[in-house]
C-alpha positions as CSV (number, residue, x, y, z in Angstrom):
1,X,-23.4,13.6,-20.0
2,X,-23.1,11.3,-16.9
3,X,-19.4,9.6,-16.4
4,X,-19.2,6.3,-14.7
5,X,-16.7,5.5,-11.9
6,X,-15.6,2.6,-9.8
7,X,-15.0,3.3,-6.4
8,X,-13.3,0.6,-4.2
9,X,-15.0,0.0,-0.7
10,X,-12.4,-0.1,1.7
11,X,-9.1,-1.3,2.6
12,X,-10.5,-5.1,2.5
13,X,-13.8,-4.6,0.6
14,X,-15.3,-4.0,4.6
15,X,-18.0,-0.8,3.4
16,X,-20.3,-2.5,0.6
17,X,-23.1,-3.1,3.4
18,X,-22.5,0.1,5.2
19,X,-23.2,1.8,1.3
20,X,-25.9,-0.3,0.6
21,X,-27.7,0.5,4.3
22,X,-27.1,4.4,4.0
23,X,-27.3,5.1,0.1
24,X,-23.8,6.6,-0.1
25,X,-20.2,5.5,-1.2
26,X,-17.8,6.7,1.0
27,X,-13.4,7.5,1.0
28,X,-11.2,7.8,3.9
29,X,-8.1,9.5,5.0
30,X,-9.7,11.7,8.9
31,X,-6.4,13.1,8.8
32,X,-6.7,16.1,6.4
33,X,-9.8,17.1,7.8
34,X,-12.8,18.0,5.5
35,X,-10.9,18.0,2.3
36,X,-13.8,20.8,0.9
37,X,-11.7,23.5,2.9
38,X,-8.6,23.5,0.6
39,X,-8.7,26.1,-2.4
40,X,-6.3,23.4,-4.6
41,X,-5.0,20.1,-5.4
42,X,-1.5,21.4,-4.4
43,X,-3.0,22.3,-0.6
44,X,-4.5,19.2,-0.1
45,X,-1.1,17.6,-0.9
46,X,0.6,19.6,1.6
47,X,-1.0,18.8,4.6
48,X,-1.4,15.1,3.7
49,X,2.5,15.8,3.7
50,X,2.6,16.4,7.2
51,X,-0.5,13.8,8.6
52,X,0.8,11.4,6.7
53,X,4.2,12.0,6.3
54,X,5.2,8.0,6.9
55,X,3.3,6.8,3.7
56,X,5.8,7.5,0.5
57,X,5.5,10.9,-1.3
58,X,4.6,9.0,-4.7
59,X,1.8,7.2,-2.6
60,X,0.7,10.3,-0.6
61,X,0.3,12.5,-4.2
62,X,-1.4,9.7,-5.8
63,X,-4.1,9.4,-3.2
64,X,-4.6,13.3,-2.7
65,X,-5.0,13.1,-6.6
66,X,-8.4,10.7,-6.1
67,X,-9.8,12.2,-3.2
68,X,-9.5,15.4,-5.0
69,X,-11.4,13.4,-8.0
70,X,-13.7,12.7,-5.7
71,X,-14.4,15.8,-4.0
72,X,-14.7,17.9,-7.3
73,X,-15.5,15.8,-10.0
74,X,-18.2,13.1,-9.5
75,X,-21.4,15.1,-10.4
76,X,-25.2,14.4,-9.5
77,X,-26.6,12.1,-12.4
78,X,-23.2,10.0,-12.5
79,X,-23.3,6.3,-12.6
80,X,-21.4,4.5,-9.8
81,X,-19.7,0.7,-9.7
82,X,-18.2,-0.6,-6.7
83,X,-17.0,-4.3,-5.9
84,X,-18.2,-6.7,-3.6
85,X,-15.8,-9.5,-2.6
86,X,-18.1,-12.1,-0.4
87,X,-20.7,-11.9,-3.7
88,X,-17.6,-11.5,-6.7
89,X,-20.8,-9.1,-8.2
90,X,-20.2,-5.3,-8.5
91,X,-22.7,-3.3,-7.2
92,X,-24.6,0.3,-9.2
93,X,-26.2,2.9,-8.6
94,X,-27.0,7.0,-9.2
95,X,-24.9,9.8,-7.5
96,X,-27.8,11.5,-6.2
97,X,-25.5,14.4,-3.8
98,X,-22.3,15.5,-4.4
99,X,-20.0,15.2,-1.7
100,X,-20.1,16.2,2.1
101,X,-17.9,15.6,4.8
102,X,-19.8,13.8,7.8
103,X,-17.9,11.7,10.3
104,X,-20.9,10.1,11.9
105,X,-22.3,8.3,9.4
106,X,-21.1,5.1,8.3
107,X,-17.4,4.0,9.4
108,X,-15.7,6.9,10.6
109,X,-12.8,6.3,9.1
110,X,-14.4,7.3,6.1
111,X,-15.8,10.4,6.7
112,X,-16.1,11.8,3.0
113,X,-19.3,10.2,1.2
114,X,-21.3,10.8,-1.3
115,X,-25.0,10.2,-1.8
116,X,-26.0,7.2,-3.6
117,X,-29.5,5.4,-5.0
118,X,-28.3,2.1,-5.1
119,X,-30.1,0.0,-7.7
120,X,-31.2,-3.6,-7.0
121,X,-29.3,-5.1,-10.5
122,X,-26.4,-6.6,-9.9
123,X,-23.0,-7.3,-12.2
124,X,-21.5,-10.5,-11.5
125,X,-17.7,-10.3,-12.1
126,X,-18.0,-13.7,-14.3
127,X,-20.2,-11.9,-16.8
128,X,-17.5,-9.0,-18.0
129,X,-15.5,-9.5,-20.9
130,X,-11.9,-9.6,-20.0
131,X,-10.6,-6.4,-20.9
132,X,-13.4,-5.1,-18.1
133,X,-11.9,-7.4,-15.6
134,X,-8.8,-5.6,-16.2
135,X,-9.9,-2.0,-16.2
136,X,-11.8,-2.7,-13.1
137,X,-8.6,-4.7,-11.5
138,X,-7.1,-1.3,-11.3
139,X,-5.7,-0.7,-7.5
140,X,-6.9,3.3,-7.6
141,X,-9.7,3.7,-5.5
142,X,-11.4,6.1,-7.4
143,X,-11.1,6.1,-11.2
144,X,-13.4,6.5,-14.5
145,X,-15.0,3.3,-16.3
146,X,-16.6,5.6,-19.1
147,X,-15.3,2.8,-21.9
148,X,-17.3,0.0,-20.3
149,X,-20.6,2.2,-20.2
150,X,-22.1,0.2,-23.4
151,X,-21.5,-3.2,-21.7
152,X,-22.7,-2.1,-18.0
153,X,-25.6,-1.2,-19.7
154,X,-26.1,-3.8,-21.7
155,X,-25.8,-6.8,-18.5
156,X,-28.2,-4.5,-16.7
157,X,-30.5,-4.9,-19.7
158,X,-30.1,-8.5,-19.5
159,X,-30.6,-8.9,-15.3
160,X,-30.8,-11.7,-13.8
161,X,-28.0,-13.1,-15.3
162,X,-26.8,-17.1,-16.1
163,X,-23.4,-17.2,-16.2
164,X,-21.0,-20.7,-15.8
165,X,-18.7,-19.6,-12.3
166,X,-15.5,-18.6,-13.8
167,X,-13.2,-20.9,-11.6
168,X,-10.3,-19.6,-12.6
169,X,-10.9,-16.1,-11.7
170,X,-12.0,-17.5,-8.3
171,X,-8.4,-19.3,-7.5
172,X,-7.3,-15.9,-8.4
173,X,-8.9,-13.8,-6.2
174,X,-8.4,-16.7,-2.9
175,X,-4.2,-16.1,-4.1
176,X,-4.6,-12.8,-4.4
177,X,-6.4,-12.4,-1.0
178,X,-3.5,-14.8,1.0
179,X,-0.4,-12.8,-0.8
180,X,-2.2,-9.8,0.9
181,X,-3.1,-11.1,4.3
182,X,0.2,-12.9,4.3
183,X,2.2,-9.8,3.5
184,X,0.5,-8.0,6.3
185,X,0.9,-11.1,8.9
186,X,4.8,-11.1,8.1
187,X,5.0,-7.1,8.5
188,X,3.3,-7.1,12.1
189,X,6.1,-9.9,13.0
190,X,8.7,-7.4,11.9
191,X,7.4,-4.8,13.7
192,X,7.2,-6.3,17.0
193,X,11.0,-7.1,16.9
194,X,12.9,-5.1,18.8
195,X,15.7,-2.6,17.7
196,X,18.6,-5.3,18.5
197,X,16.4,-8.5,16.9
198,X,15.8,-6.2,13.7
199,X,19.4,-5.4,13.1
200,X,20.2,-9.4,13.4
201,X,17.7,-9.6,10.5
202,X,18.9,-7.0,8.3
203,X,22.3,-8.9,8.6
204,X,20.7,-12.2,8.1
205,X,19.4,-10.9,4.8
206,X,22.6,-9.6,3.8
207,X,24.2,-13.4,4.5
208,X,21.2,-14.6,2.5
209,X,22.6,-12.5,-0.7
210,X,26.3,-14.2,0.2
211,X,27.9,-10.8,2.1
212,X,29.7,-11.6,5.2
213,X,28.1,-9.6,7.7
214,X,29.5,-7.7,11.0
215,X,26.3,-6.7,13.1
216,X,27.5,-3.9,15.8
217,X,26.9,-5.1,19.8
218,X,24.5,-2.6,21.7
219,X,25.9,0.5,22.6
220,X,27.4,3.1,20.7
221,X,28.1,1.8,17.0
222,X,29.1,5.5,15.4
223,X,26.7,5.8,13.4
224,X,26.3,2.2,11.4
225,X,24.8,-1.1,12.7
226,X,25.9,-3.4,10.1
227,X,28.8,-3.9,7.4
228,X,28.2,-6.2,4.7
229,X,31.4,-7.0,3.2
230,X,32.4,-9.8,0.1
231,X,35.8,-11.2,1.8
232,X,36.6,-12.8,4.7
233,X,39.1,-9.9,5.5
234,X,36.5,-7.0,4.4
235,X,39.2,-5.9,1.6
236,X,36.9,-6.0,-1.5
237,X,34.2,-4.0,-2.5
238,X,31.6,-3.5,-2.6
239,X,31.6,-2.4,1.5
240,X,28.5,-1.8,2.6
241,X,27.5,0.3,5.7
242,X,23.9,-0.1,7.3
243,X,22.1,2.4,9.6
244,X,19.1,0.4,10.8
245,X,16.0,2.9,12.6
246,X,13.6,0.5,14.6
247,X,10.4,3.0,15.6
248,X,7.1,4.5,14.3
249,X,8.6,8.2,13.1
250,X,10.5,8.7,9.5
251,X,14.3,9.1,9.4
252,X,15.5,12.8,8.4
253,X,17.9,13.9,6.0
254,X,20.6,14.3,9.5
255,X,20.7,10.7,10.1
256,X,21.3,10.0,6.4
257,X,23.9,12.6,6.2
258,X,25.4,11.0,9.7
259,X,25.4,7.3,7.7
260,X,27.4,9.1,4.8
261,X,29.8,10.1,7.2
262,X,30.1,7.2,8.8
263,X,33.2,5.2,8.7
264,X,34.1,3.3,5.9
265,X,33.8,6.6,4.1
266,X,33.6,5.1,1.0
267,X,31.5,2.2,1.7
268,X,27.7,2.0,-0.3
269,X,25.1,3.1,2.4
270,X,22.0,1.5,3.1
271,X,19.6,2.8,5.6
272,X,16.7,0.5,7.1
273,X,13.6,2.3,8.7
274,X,10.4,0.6,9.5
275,X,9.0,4.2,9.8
276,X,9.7,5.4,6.8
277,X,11.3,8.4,5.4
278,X,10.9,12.4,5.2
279,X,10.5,13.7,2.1
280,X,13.9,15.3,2.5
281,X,15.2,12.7,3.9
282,X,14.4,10.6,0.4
283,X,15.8,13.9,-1.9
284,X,19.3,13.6,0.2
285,X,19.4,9.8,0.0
286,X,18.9,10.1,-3.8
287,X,21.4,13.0,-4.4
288,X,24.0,10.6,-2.5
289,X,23.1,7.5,-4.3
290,X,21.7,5.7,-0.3
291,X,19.5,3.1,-0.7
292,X,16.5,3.5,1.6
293,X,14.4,0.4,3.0
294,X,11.3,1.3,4.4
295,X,9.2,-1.7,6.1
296,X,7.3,-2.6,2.8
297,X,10.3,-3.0,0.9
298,X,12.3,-5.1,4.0
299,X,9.1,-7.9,3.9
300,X,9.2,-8.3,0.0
301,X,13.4,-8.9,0.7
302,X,12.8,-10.8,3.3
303,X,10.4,-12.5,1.6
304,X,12.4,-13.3,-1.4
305,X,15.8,-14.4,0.8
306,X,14.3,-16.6,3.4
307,X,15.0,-19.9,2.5
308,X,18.7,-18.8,2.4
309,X,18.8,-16.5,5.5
310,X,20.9,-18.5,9.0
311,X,18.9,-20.9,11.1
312,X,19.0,-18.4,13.7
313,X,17.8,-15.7,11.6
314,X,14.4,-17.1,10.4
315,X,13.7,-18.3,13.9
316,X,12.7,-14.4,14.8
317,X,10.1,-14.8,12.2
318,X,9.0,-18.0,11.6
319,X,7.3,-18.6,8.6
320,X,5.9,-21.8,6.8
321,X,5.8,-22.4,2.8
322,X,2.9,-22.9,1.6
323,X,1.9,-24.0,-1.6
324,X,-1.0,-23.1,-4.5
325,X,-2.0,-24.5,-7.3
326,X,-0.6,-22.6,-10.8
């Protein structure tokens, strides 16, 4: 028995016409190399440890999980649904190969494919019942759709379809598409900060969430950048120390351990890096109770505090409001 699957195409939706043009469907991640030479899940995981040791290890386990779904599991004869954004229609077809790994066909940043016969019927989005919509709004990119087999098949057996525009799934999809661009947008401003501009932020935020804040002067600052303290005087707790790592490698478990050591002893830690974390460096900072921002979680913070942050503050990141309807 055949088992359906959706497949997302891309990052932004960017590989639909690339699919269509070569007959395949296609995942990503050049890194691990051809995925095919790794005897198990648990291999595959560990070198993804390594290439892509700046993504989170729950992220990096989670996506090794579907290509390995991907490599091994979708069989000849299996049915295929992928979404396409510009047309709100999903798109079928037939596996017709399993999967090879060729980097010159298609976008090479997604070098794993498998062969395709893409059928002319189309699905738009506006016809599915709702619980479909939300199977299919899953953020995997590769995941089983067996349950909506029946109703695929039965809008197929009905194409073309006459459906009424479903306008509020439409104002969803534009928010949808601005939170996303937006986050991204505010991340790159982040990241061109430099090391000194990106400590005065971290201790804007902590203003914004009513701390008094003491941001260390460039040079030597023994280990902590910031201290976030609740009285003027910096007598009562909570004290909190901040060790703030502007640059494109993770922190180690060393630099946490140097933040723990770091005077006031027994002040909370909090350690800001854009570049993420090792996974050792996550296992120490949760056996000593450190909270870890990576760059993700400093723009949804940022995000949330702006309004409130100093004048001076929001200046290295301007940002307008702008509103949607509800």
């Amino acid at each position: 028995m055949e088992h359906w699957w959706m497949v997302r195409a891309g990052d932004h939706n960017e590989l639909i016409e690339t699919w269509l043009n070569n007959n395949i469907a296609s995942v990503g991640w050049p890194a691990i190399g051809n995925p095919k030479e790794y005897a198990t899940k648990k291999d595959l995981i560990s070198v993804a440890n390594q290439v892509y040791e700046e993504r989170k290890p729950s992220t990096r386990q989670s996506q090794m999980s579907q290509v390995w779904r991907f490599i091994n599991e979708i069989k000849i004869g299996d049915r295929i649904l992928s979404y396409s954004k510009e047309k709100r229609e999903y798109i079928i077809g037939t596996v017709e190969q399993e999967h090879f790994h060729n980097t010159a066909i298609g976008n090479p940043d997604y070098p794993n494919h498998i062969k395709v016969k893409w059928e002319d019927k189309r699905i738009s989005r506006d016809s599915l019942s709702q619980a479909a919509k939300n199977t299919l709004g899953s953020i995997l990119t590769i995941f089983r759709v067996d349950n909506l087999k029946n109703e695929i098949e039965k809008l197929i057996s009905n194409y073309p379809l006459s459906v009424e525009p479903d306008t509020e799934a439409e104002d969803e999809a534009v928010i949808e598409d601005l939170i996303g661009k937006s986050t991204t947008l505010i991340a790159d401003k982040i990241d061109a900060l430099d090391a000194w501009q990106l400590q005065d932020l971290v201790g804007g935020l902590l203003q914004a969430m009513d701390y008094n804040v003491k941001v260390s002067p460039k040079g030597p600052d023994g280990g902590v950048d910031v201290l976030a303290y609740k009285d003027a005087f910096g007598f009562e707790k909570p004290i909190i120390k901040v060790q703030v790592k502007h640059r494109k490698s993770s922190a180690g478990s060393p630099e946490i351990q140097q933040l723990l050591g770091a005077d006031p002893i027994q002040g909370n830690s909090l350690f800001v890096s854009t570049g993420g974390f090792t996974n050792q460096a996550l296992a120490v900072a949760k056996h000593s109770a450190v909270k870890t921002l990576d760059l993700d979680d400093l723009v949804e913070l940022v995000v949330e505090w702006y309004e409130k942050m100093p004048n001076e503050v929001r200046a290295l990141i301007p940002l307008k409001r702008i509103y949607i309807p509800e």
